[in-house]
C-alpha positions as CSV (number, residue, x, y, z in Angstrom):
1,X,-38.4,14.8,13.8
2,X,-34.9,13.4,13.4
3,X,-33.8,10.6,10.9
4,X,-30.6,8.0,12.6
5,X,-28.8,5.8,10.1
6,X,-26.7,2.8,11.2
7,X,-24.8,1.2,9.1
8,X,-24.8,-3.2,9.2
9,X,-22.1,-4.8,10.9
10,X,-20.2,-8.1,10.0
11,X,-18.9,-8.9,13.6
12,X,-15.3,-11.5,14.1
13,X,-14.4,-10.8,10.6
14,X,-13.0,-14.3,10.7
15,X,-10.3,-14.7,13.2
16,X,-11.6,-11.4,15.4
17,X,-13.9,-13.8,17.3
18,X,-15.8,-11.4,20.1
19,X,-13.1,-8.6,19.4
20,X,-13.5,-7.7,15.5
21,X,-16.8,-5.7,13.7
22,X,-16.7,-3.8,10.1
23,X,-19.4,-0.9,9.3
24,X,-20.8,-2.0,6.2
25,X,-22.8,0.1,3.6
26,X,-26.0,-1.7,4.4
27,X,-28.1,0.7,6.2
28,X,-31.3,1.1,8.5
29,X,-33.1,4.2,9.2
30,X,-34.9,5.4,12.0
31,X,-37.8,8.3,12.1
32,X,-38.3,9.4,15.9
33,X,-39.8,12.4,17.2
34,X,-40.9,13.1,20.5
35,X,-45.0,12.5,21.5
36,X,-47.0,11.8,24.5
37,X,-47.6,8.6,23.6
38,X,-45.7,5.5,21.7
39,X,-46.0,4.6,18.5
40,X,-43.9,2.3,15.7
41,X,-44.4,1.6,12.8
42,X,-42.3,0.1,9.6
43,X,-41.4,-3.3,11.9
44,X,-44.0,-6.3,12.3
45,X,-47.0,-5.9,14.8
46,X,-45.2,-8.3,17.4
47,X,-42.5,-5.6,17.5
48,X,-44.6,-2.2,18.0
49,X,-45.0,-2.0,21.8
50,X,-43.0,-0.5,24.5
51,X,-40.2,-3.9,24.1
52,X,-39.6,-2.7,21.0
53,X,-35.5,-2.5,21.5
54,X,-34.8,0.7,19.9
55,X,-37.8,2.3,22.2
56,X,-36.5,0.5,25.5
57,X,-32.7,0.9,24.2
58,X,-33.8,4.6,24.6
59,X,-35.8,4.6,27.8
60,X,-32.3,2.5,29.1
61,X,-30.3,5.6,27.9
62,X,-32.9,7.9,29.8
63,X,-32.9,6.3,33.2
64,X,-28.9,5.9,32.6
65,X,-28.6,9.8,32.9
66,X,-31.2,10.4,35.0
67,X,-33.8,11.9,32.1
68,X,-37.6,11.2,32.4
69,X,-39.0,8.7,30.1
70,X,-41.4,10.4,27.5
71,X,-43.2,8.5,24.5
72,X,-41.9,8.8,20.9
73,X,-43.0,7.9,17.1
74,X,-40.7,6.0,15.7
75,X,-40.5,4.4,12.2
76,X,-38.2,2.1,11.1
77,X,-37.1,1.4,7.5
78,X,-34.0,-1.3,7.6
79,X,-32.6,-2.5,4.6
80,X,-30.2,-5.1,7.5
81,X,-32.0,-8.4,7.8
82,X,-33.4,-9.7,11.3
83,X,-31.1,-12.3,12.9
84,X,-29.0,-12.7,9.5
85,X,-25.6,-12.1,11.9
86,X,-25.3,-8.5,10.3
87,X,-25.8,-6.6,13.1
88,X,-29.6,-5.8,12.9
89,X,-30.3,-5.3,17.1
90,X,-26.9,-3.4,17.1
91,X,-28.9,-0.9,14.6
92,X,-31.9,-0.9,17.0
93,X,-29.4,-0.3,20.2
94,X,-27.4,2.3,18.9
95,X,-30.6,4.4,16.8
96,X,-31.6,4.1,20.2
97,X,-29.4,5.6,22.7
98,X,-28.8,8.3,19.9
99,X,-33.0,8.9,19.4
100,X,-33.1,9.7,23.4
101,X,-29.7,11.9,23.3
102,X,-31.1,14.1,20.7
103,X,-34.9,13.9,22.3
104,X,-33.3,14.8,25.3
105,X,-31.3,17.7,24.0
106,X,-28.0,15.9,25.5
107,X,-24.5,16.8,23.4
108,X,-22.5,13.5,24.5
109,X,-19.3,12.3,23.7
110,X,-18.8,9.6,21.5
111,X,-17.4,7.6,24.4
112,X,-20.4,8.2,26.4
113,X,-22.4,6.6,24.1
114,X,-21.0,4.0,23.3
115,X,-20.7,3.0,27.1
116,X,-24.4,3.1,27.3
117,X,-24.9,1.1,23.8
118,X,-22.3,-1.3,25.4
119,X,-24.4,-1.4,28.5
120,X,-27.6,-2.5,26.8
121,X,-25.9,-4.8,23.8
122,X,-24.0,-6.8,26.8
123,X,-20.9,-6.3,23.9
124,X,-19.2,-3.8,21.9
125,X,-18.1,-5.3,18.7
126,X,-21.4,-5.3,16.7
127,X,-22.1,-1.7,18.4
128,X,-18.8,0.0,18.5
129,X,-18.3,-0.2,14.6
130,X,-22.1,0.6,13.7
131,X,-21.5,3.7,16.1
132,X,-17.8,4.6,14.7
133,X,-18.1,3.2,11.4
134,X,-14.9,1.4,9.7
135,X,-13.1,-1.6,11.9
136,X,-12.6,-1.6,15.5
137,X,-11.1,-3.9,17.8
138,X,-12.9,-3.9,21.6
139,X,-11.6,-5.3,24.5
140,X,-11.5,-5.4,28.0
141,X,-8.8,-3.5,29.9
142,X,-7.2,-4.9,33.2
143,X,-9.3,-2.4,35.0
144,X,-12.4,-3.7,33.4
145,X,-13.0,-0.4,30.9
146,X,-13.8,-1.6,27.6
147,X,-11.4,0.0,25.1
148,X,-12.3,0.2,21.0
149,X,-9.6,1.3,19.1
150,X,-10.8,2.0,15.1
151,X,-8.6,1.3,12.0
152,X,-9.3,2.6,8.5
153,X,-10.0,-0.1,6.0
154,X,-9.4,0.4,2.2
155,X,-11.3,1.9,-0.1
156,X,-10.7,-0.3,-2.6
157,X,-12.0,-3.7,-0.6
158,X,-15.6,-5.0,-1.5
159,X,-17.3,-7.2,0.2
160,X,-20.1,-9.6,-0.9
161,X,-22.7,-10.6,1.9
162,X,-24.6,-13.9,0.9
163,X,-27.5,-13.7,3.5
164,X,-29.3,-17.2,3.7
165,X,-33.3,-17.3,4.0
166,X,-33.3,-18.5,7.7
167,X,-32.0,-18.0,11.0
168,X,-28.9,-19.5,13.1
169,X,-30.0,-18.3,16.4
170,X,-27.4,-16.8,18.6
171,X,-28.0,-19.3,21.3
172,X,-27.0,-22.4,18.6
173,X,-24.4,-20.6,17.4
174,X,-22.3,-20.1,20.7
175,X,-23.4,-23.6,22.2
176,X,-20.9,-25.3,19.4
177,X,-18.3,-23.3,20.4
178,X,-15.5,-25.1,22.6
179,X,-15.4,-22.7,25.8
180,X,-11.5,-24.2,26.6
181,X,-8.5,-24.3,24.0
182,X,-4.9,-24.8,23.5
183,X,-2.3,-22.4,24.5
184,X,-0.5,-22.7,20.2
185,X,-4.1,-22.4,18.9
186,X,-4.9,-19.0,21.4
187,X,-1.9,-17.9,19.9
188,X,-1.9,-18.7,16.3
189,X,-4.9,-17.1,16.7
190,X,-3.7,-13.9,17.8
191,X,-0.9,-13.4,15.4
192,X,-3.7,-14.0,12.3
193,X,-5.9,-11.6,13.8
194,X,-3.3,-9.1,13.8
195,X,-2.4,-10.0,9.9
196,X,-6.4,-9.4,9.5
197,X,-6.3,-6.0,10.4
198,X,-3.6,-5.1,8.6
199,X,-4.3,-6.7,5.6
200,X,-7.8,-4.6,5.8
201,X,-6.1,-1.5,6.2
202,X,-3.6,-2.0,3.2
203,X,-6.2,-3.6,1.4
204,X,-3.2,-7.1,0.8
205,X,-5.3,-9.9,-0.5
206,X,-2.7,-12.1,0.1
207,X,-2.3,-10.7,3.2
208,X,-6.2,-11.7,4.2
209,X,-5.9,-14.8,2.9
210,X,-3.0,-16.0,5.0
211,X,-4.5,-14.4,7.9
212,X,-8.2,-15.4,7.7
213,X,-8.0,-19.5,8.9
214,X,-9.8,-19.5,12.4
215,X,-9.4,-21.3,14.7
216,X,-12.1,-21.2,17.4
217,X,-15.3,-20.3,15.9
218,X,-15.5,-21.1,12.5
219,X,-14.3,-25.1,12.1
220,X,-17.5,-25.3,14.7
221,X,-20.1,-23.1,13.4
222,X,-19.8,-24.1,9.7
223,X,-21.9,-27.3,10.3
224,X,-24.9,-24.5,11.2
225,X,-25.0,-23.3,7.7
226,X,-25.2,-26.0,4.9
227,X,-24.5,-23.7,1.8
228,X,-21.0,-23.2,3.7
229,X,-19.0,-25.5,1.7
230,X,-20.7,-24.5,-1.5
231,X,-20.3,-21.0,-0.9
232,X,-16.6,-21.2,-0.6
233,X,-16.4,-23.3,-3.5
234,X,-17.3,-20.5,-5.1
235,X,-15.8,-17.5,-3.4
236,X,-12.1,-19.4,-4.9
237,X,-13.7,-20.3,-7.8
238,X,-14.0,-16.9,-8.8
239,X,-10.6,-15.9,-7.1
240,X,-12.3,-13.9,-3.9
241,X,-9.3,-13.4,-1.3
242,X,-11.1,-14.5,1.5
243,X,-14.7,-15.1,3.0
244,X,-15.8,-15.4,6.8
245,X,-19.0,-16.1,8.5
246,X,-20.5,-12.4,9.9
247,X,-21.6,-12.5,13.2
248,X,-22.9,-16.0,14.5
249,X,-24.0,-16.8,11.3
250,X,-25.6,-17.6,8.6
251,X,-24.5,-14.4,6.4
252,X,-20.8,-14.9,5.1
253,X,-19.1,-12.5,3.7
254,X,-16.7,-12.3,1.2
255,X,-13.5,-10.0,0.3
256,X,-11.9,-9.0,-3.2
257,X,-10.5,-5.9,-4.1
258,X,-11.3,-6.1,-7.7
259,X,-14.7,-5.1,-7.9
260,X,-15.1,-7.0,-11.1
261,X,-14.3,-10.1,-9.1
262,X,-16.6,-9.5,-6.4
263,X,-19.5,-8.8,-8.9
264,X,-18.9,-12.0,-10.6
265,X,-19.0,-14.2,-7.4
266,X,-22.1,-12.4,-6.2
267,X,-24.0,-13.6,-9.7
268,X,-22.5,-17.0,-9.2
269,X,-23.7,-17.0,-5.6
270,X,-27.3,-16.0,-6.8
271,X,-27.1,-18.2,-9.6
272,X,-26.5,-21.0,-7.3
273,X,-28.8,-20.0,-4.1
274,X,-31.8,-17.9,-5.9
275,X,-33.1,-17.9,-1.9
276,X,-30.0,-16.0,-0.7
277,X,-30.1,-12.5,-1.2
278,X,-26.6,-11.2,-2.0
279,X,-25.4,-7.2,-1.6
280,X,-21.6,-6.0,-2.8
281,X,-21.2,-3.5,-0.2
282,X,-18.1,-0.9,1.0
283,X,-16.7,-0.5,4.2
284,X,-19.2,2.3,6.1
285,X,-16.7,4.9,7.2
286,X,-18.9,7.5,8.8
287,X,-20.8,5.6,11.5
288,X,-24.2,6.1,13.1
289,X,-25.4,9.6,11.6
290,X,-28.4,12.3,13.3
291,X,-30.0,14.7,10.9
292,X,-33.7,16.2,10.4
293,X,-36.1,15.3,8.2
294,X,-35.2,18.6,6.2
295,X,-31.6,17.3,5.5
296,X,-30.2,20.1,8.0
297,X,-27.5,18.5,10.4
298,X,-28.1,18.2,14.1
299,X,-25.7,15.7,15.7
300,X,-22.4,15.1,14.7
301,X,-21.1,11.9,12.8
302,X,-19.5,9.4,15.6
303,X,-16.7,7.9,12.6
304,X,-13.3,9.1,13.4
305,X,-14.0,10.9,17.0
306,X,-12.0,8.9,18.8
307,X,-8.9,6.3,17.5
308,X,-8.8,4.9,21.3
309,X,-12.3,4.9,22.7
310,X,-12.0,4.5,26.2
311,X,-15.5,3.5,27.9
């Protein structure tokens, strides 16, 4: 038996809109060993049968390298909330395509996986960073490869996800989106992201709070989570440098490097919301992770294998 841990993902990270994810230290874990038959348990009852996504993520990763489909046991034990916009099918894909590498006795390259997770997600910037761990930007090359290029973010930056009781469903999410902007707002846009990134890697709060004002997700999507306004309210209240919605919503996250600071907003937050449940988390540096059961080490981490992922 082998034990997979993914770390959550906060996907955009404000002005990154479909190019930007974070690893976070949020975690889910997945049990899978090899049987003749299928069986899942840890996940509700609707979610135990062969359309289970991290079973069909890895019969997809099978058929993709010409491997015969087998059954499995598989137990899941997530600590990421379903459709919370923190990464949680992400998890599912990438435990996945790793459960039916190692089942399969395959030694792939980090690449290699991450083109199959690609495949299956339909996008690399919730999988790419629960893969690599840390921040990565994706994007699509002129020849149509997708390339992920990771960062190191700084160890000193906390970050306080405020995870709302209900759903924002991706659908809803994307439909308030304009699909056509301005050529000053594309590029304001593209000069902030750039200021995102670094201010992440040199850990600047002033830095991430000049950077982080989007422009084409964020103005729109807001209206989808009613705490918004409150939330920020008190993210400057208690002097956080910055807070963005994760993923379409309706988790937002916040970002101090005092960890004083981010303790205190996360108290005022659950003061405020009692329905929200609020984590102060790192950045997850290590990525998706294979071990056994026993603790003995089997695959190798996928964090730092490649700066410039080429897929």
């Amino acid at each position: 038996m082998i034990r997979i841990t993914v770390p959550a993902t906060s996907a955009n990270v404000g002005v990154g809109y479909d190019t930007l994810g974070l690893a976070l230290t949020l975690f889910a874990h997945f049990d899978i060993e090899a049987a003749e038959e299928l069986t899942i348990s840890g996940c509700p009852a609707a979610y135990q049968g062969p359309d289970n996504l991290v079973y069909s993520s890895m019969c997809t990763a099978w058929k993709t390298w010409g491997v015969a489909q087998q059954g499995a046991r598989i137990h899941i034990a997530s600590e990421v909330p379903f459709a919370r916009g923190l990464g949680s099918s992400s998890t599912c894909v990438v435990a996945g395509v790793l459960g039916a590498a190692a089942l399969a006795g395959l030694k792939l390259s980090a690449a290699e996986l991450l083109r199959v997770a690609t495949l299956i997600e339909g996008h690399p910037d919730n999988v790419a960073p629960a893969l690599l761990g840390s921040l990565v930007c994706s994007f699509t090359g002129a020849d149509g490869t997708v390339q992920s290029l990771s960062y190191t973010v700084h160890p000193d930056l906390n970050f306080v996800a405020m995870i709302p009781s209900y759903e924002v469903k991706t659908e809803d999410a994307r439909r308030v989106v304009p699909q056509e902007i301005a050529l000053a707002t594309g590029v304001a846009q593209i000069g902030r992201a750039a200021g995102m990134i670094r201010g992440l890697e040199t850990g600047d709060e002033a830095l991430l709070r000049a950077a982080n004002h989007d422009l084409l997700h964020e103005p729109y999507r807001q209206a989808l989570i009613p705490e918004y306004s409150a939330v920020r309210d008190i993210c400057q209240q208690t002097n956080m440098a910055t807070l963005w919605i994760s993923g379409s919503g309706p988790s937002l996250l916040a970002v101090s490097r005092n960890k004083l600071v981010a303790q205190g907003c996360a108290s005022a937050v659950r003061d405020t919301f009692p329905a929200f449940a609020v984590h102060v988390l790192g950045c997850d540096t290590k990525g998706a992770r294979v071990e056994t059961i026993d603790g003995v080490h089997v695959g190798s981490e996928c964090a730092g294998a490649a700066n410039s992922t080429t897929i």
